[in-house]
N, C-alpha and C positions, 0 to 999 in steps of 0.2 A: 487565476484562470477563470470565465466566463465557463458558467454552468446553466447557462437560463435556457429561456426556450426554445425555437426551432430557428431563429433567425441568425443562431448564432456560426460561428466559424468552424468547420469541424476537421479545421489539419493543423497541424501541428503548428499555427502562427497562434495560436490560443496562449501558447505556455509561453514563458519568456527565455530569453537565450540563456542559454546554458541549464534549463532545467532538467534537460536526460544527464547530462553530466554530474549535477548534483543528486540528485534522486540515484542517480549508480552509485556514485560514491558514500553518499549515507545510508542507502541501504546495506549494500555490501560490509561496511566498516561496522555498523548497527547488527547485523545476523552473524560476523565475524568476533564480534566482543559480546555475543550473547553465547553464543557457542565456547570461546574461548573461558567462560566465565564459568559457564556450565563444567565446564569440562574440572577448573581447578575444586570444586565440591568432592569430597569424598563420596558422595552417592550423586554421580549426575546426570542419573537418567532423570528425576522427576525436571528439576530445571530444565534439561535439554527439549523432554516434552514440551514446556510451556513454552520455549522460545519456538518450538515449532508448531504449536499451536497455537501462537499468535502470527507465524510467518503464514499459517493458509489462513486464519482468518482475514488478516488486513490486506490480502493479495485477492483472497476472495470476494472481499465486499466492494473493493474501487474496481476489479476487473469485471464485474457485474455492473456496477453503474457505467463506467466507461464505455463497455460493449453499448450499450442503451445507448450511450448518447454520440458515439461515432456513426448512429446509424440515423441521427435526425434526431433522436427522439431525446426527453426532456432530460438532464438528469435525474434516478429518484431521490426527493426529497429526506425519504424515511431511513436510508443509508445511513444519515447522523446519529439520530435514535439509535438505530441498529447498534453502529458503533461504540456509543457511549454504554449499552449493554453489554456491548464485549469488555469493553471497560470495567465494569462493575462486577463482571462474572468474573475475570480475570483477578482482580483485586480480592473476591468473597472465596476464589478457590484458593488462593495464593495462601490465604488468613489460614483455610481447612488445614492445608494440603504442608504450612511449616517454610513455603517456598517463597524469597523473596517476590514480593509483583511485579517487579525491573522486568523479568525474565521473557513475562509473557506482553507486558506493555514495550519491550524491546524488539520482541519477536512481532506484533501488528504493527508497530512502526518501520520495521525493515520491510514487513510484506507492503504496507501502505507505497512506501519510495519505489519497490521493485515492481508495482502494478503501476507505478506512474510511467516507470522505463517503457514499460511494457504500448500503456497507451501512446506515451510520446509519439514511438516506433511505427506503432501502427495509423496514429496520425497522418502520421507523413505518406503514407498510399494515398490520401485523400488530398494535396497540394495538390491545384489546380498546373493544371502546366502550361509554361509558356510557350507563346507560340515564335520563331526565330522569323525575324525580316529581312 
């Protein structure tokens, strides 16, 4: 997908076919085997936590850049950083906290796919329409 400057395309011909399809299905299967995982732990609330606090951070950070850039404007660049932060944090709490890091690096990869649905979706308001002859 083309994330540059303002010249770029902003409906849904950006992403290539079938990317809402895959982004549902690996997010979905991704936040479903993070959950189900959670769930077989004798204690699973603290993993359940991480996988859901990785499902609002990665759903957070691309549907923040996305908004920005359906509306013209640049992607932000700093997003990355951002992310490999949650990354690191995720990994340093994981270490603390006894909890596999799958859990919460499971849970920002399903919110990353389910914030890509999300823009696909809203992409598509923005296809220019055609006109019938």
């Amino acid at each position: 997908m083309d994330t540059s400057g303002a010249d770029a395309a902003r409906d849904d011909s950006t992403w290539p076919r079938g990317a809402l399809t895959a982004s549902l299905l690996i997010g979905v299967v991704g936040l479903g085997a993070g959950i189900a995982f959670a769930l077989r732990q004798a204690d699973p609330l603290v993993p359940l936590l991480f996988v859901f606090a990785g499902l609002l951070a990665g759903s957070s950070l691309l549907a923040f850049g996305f908004r920005r850039w359906l509306r013209g404007e640049k992607f932000p660049n700093g997003l990355t950083l951002v992310t490999v932060v949650c990354i690191v944090v995720i990994i340093i709490l994981a270490g603390v906290s006894g909890v596999h890091p799958l859990y919460g690096l499971g849970g920002l990869g399903a919110g990353c796919m389910l914030a890509n649905v999300w823009a696909i979706r809203a992409a598509r308001a923005n296809r220019p329409h055609r006109m019938s002859s």
